[in-house]
C-alpha positions in Angstrom: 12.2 -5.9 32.9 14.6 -6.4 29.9 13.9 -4.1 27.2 15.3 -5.2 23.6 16.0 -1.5 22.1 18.0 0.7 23.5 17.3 3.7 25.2 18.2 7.2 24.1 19.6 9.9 26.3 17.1 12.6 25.8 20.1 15.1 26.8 22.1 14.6 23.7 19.7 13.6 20.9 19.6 16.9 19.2 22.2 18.2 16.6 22.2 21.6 15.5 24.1 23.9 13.6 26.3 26.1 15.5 25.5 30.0 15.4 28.8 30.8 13.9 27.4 28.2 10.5 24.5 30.4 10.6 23.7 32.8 7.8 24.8 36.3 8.3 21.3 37.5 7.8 20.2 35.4 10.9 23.2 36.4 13.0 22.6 40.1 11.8 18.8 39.8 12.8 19.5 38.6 16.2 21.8 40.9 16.9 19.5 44.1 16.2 17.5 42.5 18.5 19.5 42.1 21.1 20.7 46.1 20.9 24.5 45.2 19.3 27.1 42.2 19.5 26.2 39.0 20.8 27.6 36.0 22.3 25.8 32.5 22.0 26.0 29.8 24.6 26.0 26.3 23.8 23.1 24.4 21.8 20.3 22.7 23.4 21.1 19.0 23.6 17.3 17.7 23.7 15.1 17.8 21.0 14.5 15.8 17.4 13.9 19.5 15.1 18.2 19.9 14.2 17.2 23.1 14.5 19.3 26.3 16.3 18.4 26.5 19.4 20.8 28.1 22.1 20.8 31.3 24.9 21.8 34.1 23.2 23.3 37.3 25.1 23.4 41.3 23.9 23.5 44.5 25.3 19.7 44.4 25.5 19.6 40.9 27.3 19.4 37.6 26.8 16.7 35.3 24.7 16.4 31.5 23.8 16.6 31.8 20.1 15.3 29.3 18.0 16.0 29.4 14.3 15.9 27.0 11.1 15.6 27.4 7.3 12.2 27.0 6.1 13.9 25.5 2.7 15.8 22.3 4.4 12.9 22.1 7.2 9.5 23.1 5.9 7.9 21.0 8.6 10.0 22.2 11.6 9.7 26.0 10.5 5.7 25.4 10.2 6.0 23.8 13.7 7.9 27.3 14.5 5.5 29.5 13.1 2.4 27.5 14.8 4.3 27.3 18.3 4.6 31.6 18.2 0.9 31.9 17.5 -0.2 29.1 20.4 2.4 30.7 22.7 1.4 33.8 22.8 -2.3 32.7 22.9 -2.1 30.5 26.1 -2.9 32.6 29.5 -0.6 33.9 32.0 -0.9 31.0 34.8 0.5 28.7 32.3 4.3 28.3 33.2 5.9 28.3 29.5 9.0 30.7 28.3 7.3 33.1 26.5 7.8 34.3 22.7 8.9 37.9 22.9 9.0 37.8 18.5 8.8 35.9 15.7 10.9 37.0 12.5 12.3 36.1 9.2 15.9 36.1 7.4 15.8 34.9 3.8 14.5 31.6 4.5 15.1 30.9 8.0 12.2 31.2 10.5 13.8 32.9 14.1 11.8 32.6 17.2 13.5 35.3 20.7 11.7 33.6 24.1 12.3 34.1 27.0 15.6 32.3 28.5 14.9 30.2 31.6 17.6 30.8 34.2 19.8 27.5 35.1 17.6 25.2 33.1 18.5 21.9 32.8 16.2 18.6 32.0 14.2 17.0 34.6 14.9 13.4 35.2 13.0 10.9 36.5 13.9 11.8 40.0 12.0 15.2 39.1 8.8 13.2 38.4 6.8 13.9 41.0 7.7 18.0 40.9 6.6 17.8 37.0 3.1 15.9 37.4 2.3 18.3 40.8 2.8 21.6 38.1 1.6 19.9 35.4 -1.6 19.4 37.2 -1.7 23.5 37.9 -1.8 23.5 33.6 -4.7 21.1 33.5 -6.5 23.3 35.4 -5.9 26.1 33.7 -6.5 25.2 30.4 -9.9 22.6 31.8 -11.6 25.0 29.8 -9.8 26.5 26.4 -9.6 30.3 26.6 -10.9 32.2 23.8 -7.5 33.1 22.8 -6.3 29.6 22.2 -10.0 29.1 20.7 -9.5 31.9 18.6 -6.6 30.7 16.5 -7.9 27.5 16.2 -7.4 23.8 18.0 -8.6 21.0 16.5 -9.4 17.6 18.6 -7.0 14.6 19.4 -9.0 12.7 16.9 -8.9 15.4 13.8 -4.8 15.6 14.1 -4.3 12.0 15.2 -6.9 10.2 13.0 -4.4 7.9 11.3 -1.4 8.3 13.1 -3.3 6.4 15.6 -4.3 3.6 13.8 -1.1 2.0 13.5 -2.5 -1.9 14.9 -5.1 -1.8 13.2 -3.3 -0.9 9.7 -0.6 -3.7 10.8 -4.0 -5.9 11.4 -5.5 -5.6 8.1 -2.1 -6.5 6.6 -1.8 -2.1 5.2 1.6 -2.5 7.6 3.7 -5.5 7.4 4.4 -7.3 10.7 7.8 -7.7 10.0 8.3 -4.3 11.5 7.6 -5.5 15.2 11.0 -7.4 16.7 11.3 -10.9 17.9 10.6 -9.6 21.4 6.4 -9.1 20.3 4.3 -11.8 20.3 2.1 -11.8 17.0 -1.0 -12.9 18.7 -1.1 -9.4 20.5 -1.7 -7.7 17.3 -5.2 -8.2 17.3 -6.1 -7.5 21.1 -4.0 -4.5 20.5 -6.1 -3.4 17.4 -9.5 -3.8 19.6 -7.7 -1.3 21.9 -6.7 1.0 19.8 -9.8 0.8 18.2 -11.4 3.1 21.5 -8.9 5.6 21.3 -10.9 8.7 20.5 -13.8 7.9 22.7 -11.8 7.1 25.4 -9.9 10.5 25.3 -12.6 13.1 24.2 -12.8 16.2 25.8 -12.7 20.1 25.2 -9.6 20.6 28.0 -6.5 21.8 26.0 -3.9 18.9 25.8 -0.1 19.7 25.0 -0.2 16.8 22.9 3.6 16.2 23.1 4.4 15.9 26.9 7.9 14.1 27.3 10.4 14.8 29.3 12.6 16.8 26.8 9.8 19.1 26.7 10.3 20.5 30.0 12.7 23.0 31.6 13.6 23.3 35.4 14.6 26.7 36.3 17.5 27.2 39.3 15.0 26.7 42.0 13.5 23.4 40.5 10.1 24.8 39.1 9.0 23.5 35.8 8.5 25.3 32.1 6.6 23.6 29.8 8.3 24.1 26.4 7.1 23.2 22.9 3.5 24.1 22.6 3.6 23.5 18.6 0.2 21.6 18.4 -1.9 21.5 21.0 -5.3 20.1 20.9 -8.9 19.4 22.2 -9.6 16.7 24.4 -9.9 15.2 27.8 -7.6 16.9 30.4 -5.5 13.4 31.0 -4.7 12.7 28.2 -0.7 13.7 28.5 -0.3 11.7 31.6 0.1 8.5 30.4 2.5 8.6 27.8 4.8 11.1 29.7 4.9 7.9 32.2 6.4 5.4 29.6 10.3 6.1 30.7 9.7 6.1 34.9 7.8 2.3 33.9 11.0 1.3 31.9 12.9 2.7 34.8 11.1 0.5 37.1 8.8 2.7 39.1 5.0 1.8 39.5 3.2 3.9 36.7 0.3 2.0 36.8 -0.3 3.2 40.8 1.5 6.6 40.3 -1.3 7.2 37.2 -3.9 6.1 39.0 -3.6 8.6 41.9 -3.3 11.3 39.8 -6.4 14.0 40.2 -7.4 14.1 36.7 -7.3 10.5 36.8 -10.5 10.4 38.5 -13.3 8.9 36.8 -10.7 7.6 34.1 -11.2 3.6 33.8 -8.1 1.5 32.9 -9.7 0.6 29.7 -9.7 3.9 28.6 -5.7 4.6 30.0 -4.7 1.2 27.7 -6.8 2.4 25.1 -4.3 5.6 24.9 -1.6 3.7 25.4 -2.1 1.5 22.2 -2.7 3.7 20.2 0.6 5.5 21.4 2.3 2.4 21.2 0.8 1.2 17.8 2.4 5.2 16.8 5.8 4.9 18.3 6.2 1.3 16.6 5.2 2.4 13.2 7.3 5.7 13.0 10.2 3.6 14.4 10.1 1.6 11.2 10.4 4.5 9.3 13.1 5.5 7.3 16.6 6.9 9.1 16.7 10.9 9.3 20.1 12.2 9.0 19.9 15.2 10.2 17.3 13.7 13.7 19.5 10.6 13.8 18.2 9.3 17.4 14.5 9.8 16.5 13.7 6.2 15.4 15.5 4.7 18.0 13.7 7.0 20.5 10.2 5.8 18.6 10.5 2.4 18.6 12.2 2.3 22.2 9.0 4.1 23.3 6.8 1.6 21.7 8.4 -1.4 23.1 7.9 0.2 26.2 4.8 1.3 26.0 3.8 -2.2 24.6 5.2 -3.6 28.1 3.4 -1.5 30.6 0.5 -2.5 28.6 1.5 -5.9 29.0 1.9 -5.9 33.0 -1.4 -3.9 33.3 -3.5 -6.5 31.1 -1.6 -9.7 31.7 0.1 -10.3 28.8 2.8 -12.4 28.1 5.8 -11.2 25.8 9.6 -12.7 24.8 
């Protein structure tokens, strides 16, 4: 398979200020925190916020500390303050780094988590290890806990209402077509329209979904076990609904994700209709956002949306026969 935009390595995509650029206040807050003088080690490479985000070390320990001005960022520091509440609201069996605080400086919104030891990303030889923990989540969270209940979820369908509609809004002419490369046929527009179409039914459920599963959004520890990171806006719906676009890189990598999703446990019961439903509306997503305008201070995010489209749009392709450039 020839894909026409490039791919992204999800280990460098982030950039983020350094701690010694950041304000004294937030320096000074981490530091009571950590009981004295600290030492920062170097910033996350993954990731699309530009926030800080880096191991920090004191007399008192270490944390993950995450920090960004709510001024520059009001979206990223909302996604901060939401991520602290879920976090601390999801039960114990569920690996994730937990939040130990939340705080403020001036304007900057600092998370403290717990540091994972010898983390690194998992590639796509890690696959297997990822969907085999993952599956330990699913069950978990089959049914929401009254914490996560408590501070309220909404359903895949409340948060993802338009987002989702991207084929359909590039059908009724609301998007031009003129977005979509030389490498899409025009003619799929429409089938992929009808699919998206079934989205919500296709996906509904009251399991609690992550709702933005990639690979950048988990952390193997030194022994190889997985921490799922990011839980900023999770949501209500059927328990698979993660699987399928977490795939999208091991299909552009060549691997069979159409058989490896299939024999997944929570697959069971899951008709391919409603997997390619998922999938275009993920793609339809992933195309639209691409088109958007560039963001200096996320520079690899549009490349990294429409790369995910066009490969989403070709596993869809294969599994329904489609023919594209």
């Amino acid at each position: 398979m020839t894909m026409r935009n490039p791919a992204v390595d999800y280990t460098a995509t982030a950039v983020r200020p350094a701690w010694d650029s950041l304000p004294e206040s937030v320096r000074s807050l981490v530091s009571d925190r950590l009981g004295g003088p600290v030492t920062s080690g170097p910033s996350a490479g993954g990731g699309f916020s530009g926030g800080y985000a880096a191991v920090v070390r004191g007399p008192a320990g270490a944390l993950f500390v995450k920090a960004v001005s709510a001024t520059d960022n009001p979206h990223i520091a909302a996604n901060y303050r939401r991520e602290a509440v879920i976090n601390q609201a999801l039960p114990s069996g569920v690996p994730v780094p937990r939040v130990h605080w939340i705080d403020q400086a001036d304007d900057w919104v600092v998370l403290g988590l717990d540091p994972v030891d010898g983390a690194r990303m998992p590639g796509l030889g890690d696959l297997d290890r990822v969907l085999a923990s993952w599956h330990g989540v699913i069950d978990a969270l089959a049914t929401p806990p009254q914490s996560l209940l408590d501070v309220g979820l909404n359903t895949a369908e409340d948060d993802n209402g338009q987002a989702f509609a991207g084929w359909r809004r590039i059908a009724a002419g609301e998007i031009p077509a003129s977005i979509l490369g030389d490498w899409f046929p025009r003619d799929l527009i429409v089938p992929l329209a009808h699919l998206e179409d079934g989205w919500a039914v296709a996906t509904a459920g009251t399991a609690v979904v992550h709702h933005d599963l990639r690979m950048d959004n988990v952390v193997l520890d030194g022994a190889g076990a997985p921490w799922f990171c990011d839980w900023n806006w999770p949501s209500l719906a059927a328990s698979w609904l993660d699987l399928p676009p977490l795939l999208v890189p091991a299909f552009a990598a060549g691997r069979d994700t159409s058989a490896l999703l299939a024999a997944q446990p929570c697959m069971a019961g899951v008709s391919p209709e409603q997997a390619d439903a998922l999938l275009a509306a993920v793609a339809g997503y992933w195309l639209v956002s691409g088109s958007h305008d560039f963001i200096p201070a996320s520079p690899w995010l549009r490349q990294h949306q429409t790369w995910s489209g066009e490969a989403t749009v070709r596993w869809l392709a294969q599994r329904r026969g489609w023919t594209l450039n």
